[in-house]
LOMIKE-941059 format. One record per residue (C-alpha): residue in one letter; y, x negated, z negated. Coordinates in steps of 0.1 Angstrom, whole numbers, plus 5000, padded with zeros to 4 digits. Layout:
N
AYXZ;...
***
This chain:
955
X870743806040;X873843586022;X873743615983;X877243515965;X876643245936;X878643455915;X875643715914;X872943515913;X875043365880;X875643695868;X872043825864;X871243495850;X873643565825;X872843865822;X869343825810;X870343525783;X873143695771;X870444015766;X867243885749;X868143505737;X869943425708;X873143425706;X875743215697;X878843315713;X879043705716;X882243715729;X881843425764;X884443555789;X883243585824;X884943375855;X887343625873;X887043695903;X888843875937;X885544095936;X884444275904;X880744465906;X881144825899;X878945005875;X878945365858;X878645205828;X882044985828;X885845115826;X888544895832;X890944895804;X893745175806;X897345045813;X899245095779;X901845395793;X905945315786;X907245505759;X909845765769;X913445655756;X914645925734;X917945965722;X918146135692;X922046325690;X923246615672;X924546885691;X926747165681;X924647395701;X920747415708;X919547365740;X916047515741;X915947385777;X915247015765;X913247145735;X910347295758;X910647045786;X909746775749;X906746975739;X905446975773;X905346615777;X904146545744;X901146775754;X900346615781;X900546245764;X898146325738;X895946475766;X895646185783;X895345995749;X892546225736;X890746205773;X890945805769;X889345785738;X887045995746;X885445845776;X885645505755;X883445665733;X881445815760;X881245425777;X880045285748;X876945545737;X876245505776;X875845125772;X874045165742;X871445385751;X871045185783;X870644815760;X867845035738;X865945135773;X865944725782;X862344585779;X862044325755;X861843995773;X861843735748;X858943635756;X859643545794;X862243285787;X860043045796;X860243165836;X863643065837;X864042665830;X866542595799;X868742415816;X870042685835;X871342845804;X873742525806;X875042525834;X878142685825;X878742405800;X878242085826;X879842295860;X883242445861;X882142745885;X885642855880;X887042525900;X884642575929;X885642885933;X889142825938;X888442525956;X886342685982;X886443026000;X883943265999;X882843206035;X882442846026;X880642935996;X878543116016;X877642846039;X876242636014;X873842826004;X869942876019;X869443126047;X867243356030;X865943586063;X864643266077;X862843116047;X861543446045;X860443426080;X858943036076;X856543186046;X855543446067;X854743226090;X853043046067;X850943296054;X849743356088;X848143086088;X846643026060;X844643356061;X842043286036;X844743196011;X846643476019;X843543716014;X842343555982;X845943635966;X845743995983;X842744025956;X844443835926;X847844075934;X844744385929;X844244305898;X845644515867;X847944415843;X848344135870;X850944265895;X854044195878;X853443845866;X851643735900;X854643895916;X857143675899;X855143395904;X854743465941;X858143305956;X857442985931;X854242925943;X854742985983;X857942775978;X855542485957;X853042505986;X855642476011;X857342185992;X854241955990;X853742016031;X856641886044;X859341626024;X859341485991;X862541455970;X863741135985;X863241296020;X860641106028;X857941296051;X853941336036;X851441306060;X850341616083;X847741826062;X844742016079;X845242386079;X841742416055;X843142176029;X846242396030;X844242676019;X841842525990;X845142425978;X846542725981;X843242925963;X843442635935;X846942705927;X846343095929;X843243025905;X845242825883;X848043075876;X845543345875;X843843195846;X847043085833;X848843445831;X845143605821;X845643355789;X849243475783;X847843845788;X844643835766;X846943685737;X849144035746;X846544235749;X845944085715;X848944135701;X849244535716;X846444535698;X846944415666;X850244645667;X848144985677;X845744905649;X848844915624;X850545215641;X847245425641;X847145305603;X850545445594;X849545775615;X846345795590;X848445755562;X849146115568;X845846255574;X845646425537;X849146585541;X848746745578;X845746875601;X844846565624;X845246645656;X841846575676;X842046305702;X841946435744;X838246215748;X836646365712;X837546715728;X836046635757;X833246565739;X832746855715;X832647045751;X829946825761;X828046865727;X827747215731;X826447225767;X823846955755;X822047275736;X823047545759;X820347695782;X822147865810;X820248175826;X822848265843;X823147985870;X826047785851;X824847455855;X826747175833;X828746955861;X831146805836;X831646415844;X830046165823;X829045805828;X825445775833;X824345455831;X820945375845;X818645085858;X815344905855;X813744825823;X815444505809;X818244465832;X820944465805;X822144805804;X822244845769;X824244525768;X826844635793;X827144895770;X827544735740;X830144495758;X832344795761;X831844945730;X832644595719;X829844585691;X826244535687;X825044885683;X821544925699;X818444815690;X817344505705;X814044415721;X812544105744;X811044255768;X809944615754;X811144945758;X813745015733;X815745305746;X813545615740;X815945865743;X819045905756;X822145805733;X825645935744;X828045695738;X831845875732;X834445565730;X838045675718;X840545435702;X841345485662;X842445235633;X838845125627;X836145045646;X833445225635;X831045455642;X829645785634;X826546035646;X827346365655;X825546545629;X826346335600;X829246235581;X828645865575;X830645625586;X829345285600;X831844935599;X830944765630;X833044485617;X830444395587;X826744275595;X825144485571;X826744825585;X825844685624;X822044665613;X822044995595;X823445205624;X820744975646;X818045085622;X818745445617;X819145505660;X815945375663;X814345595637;X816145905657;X814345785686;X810945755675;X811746055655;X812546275691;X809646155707;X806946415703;X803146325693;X801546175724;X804546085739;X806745735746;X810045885758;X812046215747;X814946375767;X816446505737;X820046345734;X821046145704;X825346165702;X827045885687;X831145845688;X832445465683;X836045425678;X838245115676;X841244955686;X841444875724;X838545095737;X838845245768;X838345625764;X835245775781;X832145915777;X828945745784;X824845795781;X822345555782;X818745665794;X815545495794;X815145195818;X812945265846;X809645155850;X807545095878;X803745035859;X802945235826;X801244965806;X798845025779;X800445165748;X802545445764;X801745755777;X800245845810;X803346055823;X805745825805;X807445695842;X807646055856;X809146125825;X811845855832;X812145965867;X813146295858;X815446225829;X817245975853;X817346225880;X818846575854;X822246345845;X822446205883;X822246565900;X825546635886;X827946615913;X830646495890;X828446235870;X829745845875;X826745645880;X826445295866;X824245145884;X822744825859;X821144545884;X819744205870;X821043925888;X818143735876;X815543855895;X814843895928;X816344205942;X813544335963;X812044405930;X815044645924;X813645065917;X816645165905;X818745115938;X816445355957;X816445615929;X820545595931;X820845605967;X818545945970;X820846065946;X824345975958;X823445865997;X827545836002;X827845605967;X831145805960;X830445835926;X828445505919;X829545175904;X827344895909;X827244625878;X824944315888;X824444155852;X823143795843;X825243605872;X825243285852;X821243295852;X821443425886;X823943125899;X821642855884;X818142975901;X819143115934;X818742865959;X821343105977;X824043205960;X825343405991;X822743645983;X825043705956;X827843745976;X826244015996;X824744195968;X828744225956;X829544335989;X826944645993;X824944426024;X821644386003;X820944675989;X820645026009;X822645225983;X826445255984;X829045215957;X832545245951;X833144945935;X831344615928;X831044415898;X829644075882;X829544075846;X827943785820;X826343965789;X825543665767;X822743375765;X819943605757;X820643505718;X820243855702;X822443725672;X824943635693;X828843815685;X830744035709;X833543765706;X831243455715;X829843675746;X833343735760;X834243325753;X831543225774;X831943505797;X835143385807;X834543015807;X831643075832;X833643275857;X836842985853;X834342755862;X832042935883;X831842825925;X831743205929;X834943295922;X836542915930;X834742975964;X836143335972;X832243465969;X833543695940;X836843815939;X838643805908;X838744205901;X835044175904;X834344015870;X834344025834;X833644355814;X836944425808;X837844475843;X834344655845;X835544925817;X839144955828;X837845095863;X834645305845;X837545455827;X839645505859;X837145655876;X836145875847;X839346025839;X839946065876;X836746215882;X837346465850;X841146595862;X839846705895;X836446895881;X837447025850;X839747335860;X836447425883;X833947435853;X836147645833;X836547895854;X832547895860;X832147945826;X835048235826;X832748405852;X829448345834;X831348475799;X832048815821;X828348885833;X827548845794;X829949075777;X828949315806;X825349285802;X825949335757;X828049695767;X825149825787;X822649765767;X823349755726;X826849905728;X827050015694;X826149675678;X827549355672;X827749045690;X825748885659;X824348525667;X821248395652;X823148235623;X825048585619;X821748725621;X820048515598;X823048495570;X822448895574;X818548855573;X819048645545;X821148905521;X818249185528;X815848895517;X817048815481;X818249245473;X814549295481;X813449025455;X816049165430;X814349515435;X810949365414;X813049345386;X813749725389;X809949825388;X808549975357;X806549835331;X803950105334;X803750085371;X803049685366;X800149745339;X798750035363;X798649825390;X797249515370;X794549685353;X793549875387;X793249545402;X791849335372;X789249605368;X788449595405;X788049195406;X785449185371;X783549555374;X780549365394;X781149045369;X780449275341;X777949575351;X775749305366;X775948965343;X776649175312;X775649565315;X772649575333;X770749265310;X771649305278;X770949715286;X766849605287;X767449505248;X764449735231;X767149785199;X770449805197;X770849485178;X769549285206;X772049465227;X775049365206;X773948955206;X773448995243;X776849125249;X778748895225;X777348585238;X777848685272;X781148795264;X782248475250;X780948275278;X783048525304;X786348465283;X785948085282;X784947995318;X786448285338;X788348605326;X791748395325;X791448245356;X790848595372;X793048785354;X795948505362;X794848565401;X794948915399;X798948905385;X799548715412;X798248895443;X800349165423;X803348985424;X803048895462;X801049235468;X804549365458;X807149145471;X805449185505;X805749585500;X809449595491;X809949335523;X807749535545;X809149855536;X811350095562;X815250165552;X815050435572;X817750445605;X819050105586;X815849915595;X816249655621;X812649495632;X814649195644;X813749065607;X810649115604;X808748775611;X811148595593;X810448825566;X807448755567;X807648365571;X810048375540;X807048555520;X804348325531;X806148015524;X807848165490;X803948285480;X802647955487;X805547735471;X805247955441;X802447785414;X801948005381;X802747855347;X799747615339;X799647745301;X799348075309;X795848075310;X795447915275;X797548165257;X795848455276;X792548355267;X792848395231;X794548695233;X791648815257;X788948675229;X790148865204;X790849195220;X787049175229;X786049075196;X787849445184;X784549705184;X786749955159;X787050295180;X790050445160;X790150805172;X787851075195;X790651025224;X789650655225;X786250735222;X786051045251;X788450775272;X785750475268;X783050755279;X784850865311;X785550475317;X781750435314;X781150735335;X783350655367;X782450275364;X778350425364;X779150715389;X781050435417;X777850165410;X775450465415;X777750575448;X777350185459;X773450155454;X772350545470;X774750405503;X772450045501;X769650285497;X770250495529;X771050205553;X767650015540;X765550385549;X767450535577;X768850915583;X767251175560;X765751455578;X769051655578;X770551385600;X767851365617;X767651705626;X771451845631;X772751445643;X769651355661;X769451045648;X765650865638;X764750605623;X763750245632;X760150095623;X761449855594;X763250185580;X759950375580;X758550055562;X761450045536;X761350475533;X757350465528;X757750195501;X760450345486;X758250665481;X755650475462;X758250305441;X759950635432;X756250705422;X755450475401;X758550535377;X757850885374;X754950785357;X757050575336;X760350655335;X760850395304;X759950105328;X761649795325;X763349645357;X761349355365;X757949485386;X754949275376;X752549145398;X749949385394;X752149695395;X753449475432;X749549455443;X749049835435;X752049915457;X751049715485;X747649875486;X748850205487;X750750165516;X748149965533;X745650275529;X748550495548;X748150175581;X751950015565;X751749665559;X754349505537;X755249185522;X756149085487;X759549035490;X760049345510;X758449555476;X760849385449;X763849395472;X763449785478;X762249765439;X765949665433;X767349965440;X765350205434;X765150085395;X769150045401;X769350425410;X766950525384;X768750315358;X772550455364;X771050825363;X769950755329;X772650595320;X774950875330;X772251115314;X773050945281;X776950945280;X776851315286;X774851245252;X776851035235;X779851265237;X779051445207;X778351105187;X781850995179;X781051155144;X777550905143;X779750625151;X782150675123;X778950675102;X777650325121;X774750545135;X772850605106;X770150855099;X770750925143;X767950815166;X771350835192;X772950485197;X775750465219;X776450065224;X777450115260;X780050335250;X781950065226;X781049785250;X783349975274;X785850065251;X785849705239;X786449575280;X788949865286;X790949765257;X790849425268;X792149535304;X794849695289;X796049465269;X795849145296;X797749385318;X800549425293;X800449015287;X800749005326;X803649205333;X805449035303;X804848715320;X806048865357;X808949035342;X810548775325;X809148445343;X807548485376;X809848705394;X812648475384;X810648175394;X809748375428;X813048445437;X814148095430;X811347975454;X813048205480;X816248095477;X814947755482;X812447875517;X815948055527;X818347765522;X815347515543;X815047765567;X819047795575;X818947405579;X815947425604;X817447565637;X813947525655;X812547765627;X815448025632;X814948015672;X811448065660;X811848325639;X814548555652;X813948625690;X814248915714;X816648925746;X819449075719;X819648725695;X819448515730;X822448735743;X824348715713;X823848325713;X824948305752;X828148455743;X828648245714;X828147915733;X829848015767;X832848185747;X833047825724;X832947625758;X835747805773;X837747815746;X837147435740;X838047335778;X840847555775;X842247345750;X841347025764;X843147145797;X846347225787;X846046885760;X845246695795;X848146855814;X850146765785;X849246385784;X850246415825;
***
């Protein structure tokens, strides 16, 4: 094929006259017989003759000539109007066509500066006309058969010719190795044969042709990676100000969300759903996986370009699995899902922090007797330049479980590794160590069980410098790289360099000595490796590939799984609770939450005498057996009545110091909670919904036992309880007949107490025994017979104190030994014990029927009266007291504690809503589990939905 000079000197001017400077806009170009045609050209319009008119008068009008005029000016200033108008149209064309031009400024440098000269040293315009275009033709280079000698040369040079096959595969490459491809052949094909004075070199062999040939290709592979990185550079430098400017704006309009943090709000929702409904999660991700120490979480690192794990020599560090969600943005940073701060992984400080604070979330996810935890910890890095995708780290597989870790901790492992590889659509990056020897490999055979065909694996073999410098082999490496070693299968094959082992050590230093061990490497100078085999960059281009590929074809099919699965739901909710609503447990719980704090509102709306009833009930009920037994009974064996009254006081005294406040502060609050749990527990009727009802009652527990009663309470209640008992002035005969029927129901429920210890200690009487047929044991005969004798003994006395003496025990044992019953001692005074307790509240009940009629002797302090009533005031004295502690209480509830209680359950309610384990706790049943099905499957729908038709969109 015959190319005229005139072209090939046209599209070299062409491209100067485009994207260099230039000097002289307006440089004519040489004529010539044949002009190029092009859309975008016109050739200028030939300037038309005016038509000659002759301007006369006539003496008549000729409307002949008149039209005939008007036609042919019409048609003049069509054609004028039509030529300016595609002028016009010629030069937007051109314009828009000059905007759609690459910018090339930066590729001078292919074509040599000289040739921009040549026009001012070579009169092309002379050799035209001075030779035909035939002759022209003949003097220049048969291009079919130059074309036909490289092929031929290629041909023979196979393993040249294959090496640049691989260089030509690389991206970002193609372009510049293809317009280095005729310069080099022709270079190559230049030093074989002649020199410039024509001189011939001697023959060379046909495998010197090719190291040549894969030193050259080497060479301008480096060479154009050089000029790329510095682009790459540069793109990125100018993305970084763009996404800026964008961000600018963020305060003034909603930010649209980015297609890869979509994609991963899907994939933090299906983290937490449970599907019962067969819906398994088969959404791509990157799962990246290997032995313990291989240098996964450096891979990682190297393509989140920062340092963001924690480190470890040796030791298991990943506990947990951490995905990793890499988008671009202005910043790099990076952020947790479930928090707002923002880490600077361009400061030191930040770097350590955000190590720090994923370590404590590990440790913190591993449960108590555990080493490892398959709860996943999110984390979403953004930055200039990262390749979008979506990647989780898991624990590095073990083979021994060494002392320190938990017995199940590698089965643990195993099945951790195994739930993110079963997904059919997961990428598996499989992490090897080039270090060690690979028989020693586990995670190969776990990878090949679970993707035999290796459609979906990517096989990384880390540490090649290491493993360059030990092997005795280093073919072993080559056949690792080309899936001969190792039973599993992949779909692509890489050698990456992660750094000296110096945990200190920046991304930037990494990648430096990354690429100066692969330029200098024998594995790639020797064809071992290929040159889209290495470096991390390449690595995380085709991850990302292969990710988004992987994505485009599964996606459509999980969102119309989880369209089914919604169905099933919303059918199983209208069958069985059709006249409720779809409430979630947070619905649930805000609604929960409402009933809550109107029920603690509703102990401001009790009564004040329904508090005081209530309190004195209960105060009387916690001190009656304090004060009928420590205070009653002894100071009732006083022989006068002013022994009584010192008995009483002192004992009185001693109550009101030690415990009384104490009590009394107990008793308001058992009130309090006795109350609160009532108006929690209570029925609204149809309204009532027993969905609440054990977080009700985990809000009261905690609220009851958060709740601590004002310290000084007890001070200022035991004065006022000291001087209420300190009162003995009876005022009226209503207070004194209420202190007697006080004394008589306190006597009447002791005396009710003692006749039922009475009757278990002897047995059935003989009505029971006869209509019940019930009998009695032998120790009930015992106790019956020496009750007899006791009842006995104080009818002879019935003034008889209520200690037994020793004689009066002696007599009584006798007696019964004469009727063949032997007792002990302690038998007789325990059975004495009761019986005098009997005996005593009889008489005691006998006298307040007595004192009934002796108001009128108390007014006159008893005198000239053999009756004395001291009982009487000492219960009017403690029932006063009651009453007025009871109206000190309520004060306190009223205006205090039910505020400070309803504050405390605010506080249970607000820790509660933050705790999602204690609302899945809390609120169950199939109906809150529905409700949250829904809610999850109807959120991931809608979410993949969206990120569909934004995916479509990007297409």
């Amino acid at each position: 094929m015959k190319f005229p000079a005139q072209r090939l000197y046209s599209l070299s001017r062409t491209v100067h006259h485009l994207y260099a400077p230039r000097v002289n806009s307006r440089r004519l170009h040489w004529n010539s017989t044949v002009r190029p045609y092009s859309t975008f050209k016109r050739f200028p319009l030939r300037t038309a003759k005016p038509l000659p008119l002759k301007v006369e008068y006539y003496p008549y009008r000729n409307f002949i000539l008149a039209r005939l005029a008007t036609r042919l000016l019409r048609i003049r200033y069509l054609v004028l109007g039509s030529a300016v108008g595609g002028g016009y149209t010629a030069k937007k064309t051109y314009d828009q066509w000059k905007e759609m031009m690459p910018d090339l400024t930066e590729y001078k440098w292919i074509i040599p500066d000289f040739i921009w000269d040549l026009d001012e040293h070579i009169n092309f315009e002379k050799i035209r006309e001075i030779f035909s275009d035939a002759e022209l033709a003949k003097l220049l280079p048969d291009f079919d058969k130059v074309g036909e000698s490289l092929n031929h040369l290629k041909s023979l040079l196979s393993p040249g010719e294959s090496l640049y096959n691989e260089v030509k595969g690389v991206s970002h490459l193609l372009l510049l190795l293809d317009s280095a491809e005729s310069s080099t052949t022709m270079k190559a094909s230049d030093n074989q044969g002649f020199d410039n004075n024509g001189k011939q070199y001697k023959k060379v062999s046909d495998k010197d042709k090719a190291e040549q040939l894969q030193e050259e290709l080497l060479r301008t592979q480096l060479k154009y990676q050089k000029i790329l990185e510095r682009l790459e550079k540069e793109n990125k430098e100018l993305r970084k100000q763009a996404l800026q400017k964008d961000d600018k704006g963020i305060h003034l309009r909603k930010m649209k969300k980015s297609l890869i943090d979509l994609y991963s709000e899907v994939l933090d929702i299906l983290s937490d759903y449970d599907s019962n409904y067969n819906t398994q999660d088969h959404l791509p991700r990157v799962v990246v996986v290997g032995d313990q120490s291989a240098g996964k979480t450096s891979v990682l690192e190297m393509i989140a370009q920062a340092r963001i794990f924690p480190r470890g020599s040796g030791e298991m560090m990943t506990r947990a699995p951490v995905k990793v969600t890499l988008s671009e943005g202005p910043h790099h940073m990076a952020m947790f899902k479930d928090s707002s701060r923002e880490f600077d992984l361009t400061k030191d400080e930040d770097l350590a922090a955000l190590r720090n604070e994923i370590e404590i979330r590990m440790r913190n996810s591993v449960k108590e007797g555990q080493t490892v935890s398959a709860e996943t910890i999110s984390l979403n890095v953004k930055g200039p330049g990262l390749q979008r995708m979506v990647l989780v780290d898991l624990p590095g597989v073990i083979s021994t479980v060494t002392s320190g870790m938990a017995a199940d901790t590698k089965d643990i492992i195993f099945g951790i590794s195994k739930a993110y590889m079963q997904n059919p659509n997961a990428i598996i990056l499989c992490i090897q160590d080039g270090s060690v020897d690979a028989e020693r490999s586990i995670v190969t055979d776990l990878v090949s069980q679970m993707d035999p065909q290796g459609r979906r694996t990517i096989f990384v073999l880390t540490k090649v410098d290491l493993a360059e410098k030990n092997l005795a082999s280093p073919s072993r490496i080559q056949q690792i790289v080309e899936g001969k070693l190792f039973p599993m299968k992949a779909l692509g094959y890489f050698a990456v360099v992660t750094g000296r082992g110096n945990t200190n050590e920046s991304i930037d230093s990494i990648k430096d000595y990354e690429g100066d061990f692969f330029q200098n490497s024998k594995l790639l100078k020797t064809g071992m490796l290929k040159a889209h085999q290495v470096t991390t960059k390449n690595l995380s281009l085709a991850v990302s590939d292969c990710f988004w590929k992987m994505v485009r074809e599964s996606v459509e099919q999980q969102a119309d799984a989880f369209k089914a699965t919604r169905f099933n739901l919303e059918t199983e909710w209208k069958n069985n609770y059709p006249r409720l609503r779809e409430l979630d447990r947070n619905e649930l719980y805000e609604k929960a939450k409402n009933e809550i704090l109107d029920e603690v509102i509703s102990l401001s709306q009790v009564t004040p005498k329904h508090w005081e009833e209530i309190l004195q009930r209960k105060l009387w009920e916690r001190v009656s057996t304090h004060v009928i037994e420590n205070i009653y009974l002894p100071a009732a064996q006083s022989v006068n009545s002013g022994t009584f009254n010192t008995t009483v006081d002192i004992k009185l005294k001693q109550w009101t110091d030690k415990q009384l406040p104490h009590k009394a502060v107990e008793v308001a609050w058992e009130t309090l909670e006795d109350e609160f749990a009532r108006f929690m527990s209570e029925h609204k009727g149809k309204d009532h919904d027993d969905i609440f009802d054990k977080l009700k009652q985990a809000v009261k527990d905690e609220s009851i036992k958060r709740h601590r009663w004002n310290e000084q309470a007890e001070d200022s209640l035991r004065v006022i309880q000291h001087n209420a008992l300190e009162d003995r002035s009876i005022s009226d005969k209503q207070q004194w007949d209420a202190a007697i029927h006080f004394l008589e129901e306190t006597l009447q429920a002791r005396l009710r107490d003692t006749e039922s210890v009475i009757h278990d200690m002897v047995g059935p009487d003989w009505q029971e025994r006869w209509f019940y047929w019930k009998s009695r044991s032998p120790e009930q005969n015992v106790r019956n017979e020496t009750k007899s004798e006791l009842e006995r003994l104080l009818k002879i006395n019935e003034e008889h104190t209520a200690y037994l003496a020793n004689d009066e025990v002696t007599t009584v044992r006798k007696n019964l030994e004469a009727k063949n019953v032997d007792v002990d001692t302690i038998l007789i005074k325990d059975t004495w014990h009761q019986v005098y307790r009997k005996h005593f509240l009889k008489k005691s009940l006998n006298h307040c029927n007595l004192c009934r009629r002796g108001f009128h002797y108390y007014q006159r302090h008893f005198v000239d009266s053999e009756l004395e009533c001291n009982n009487v005031i000492l219960f009017w004295r403690i029932q006063r007291m009651l009453a007025i502690t009871a109206n000190t209480l309520r004060q306190q509830l009223t205006n205090t504690e039910v505020r400070r209680l309803e504050k405390n359950v605010k506080e249970v309610l607000e820790d509660f809503a933050e705790d999602n384990g204690k609302k899945v706790q809390l609120l169950t049943g199939r109906r809150v589990q529905l409700a949250e099905d829904l809610k999850r499957v109807r959120e991931i729908q809608e979410k993949l939905e969206v990120f569909i038709e934004a995916l479509h969109q990007e297409k």
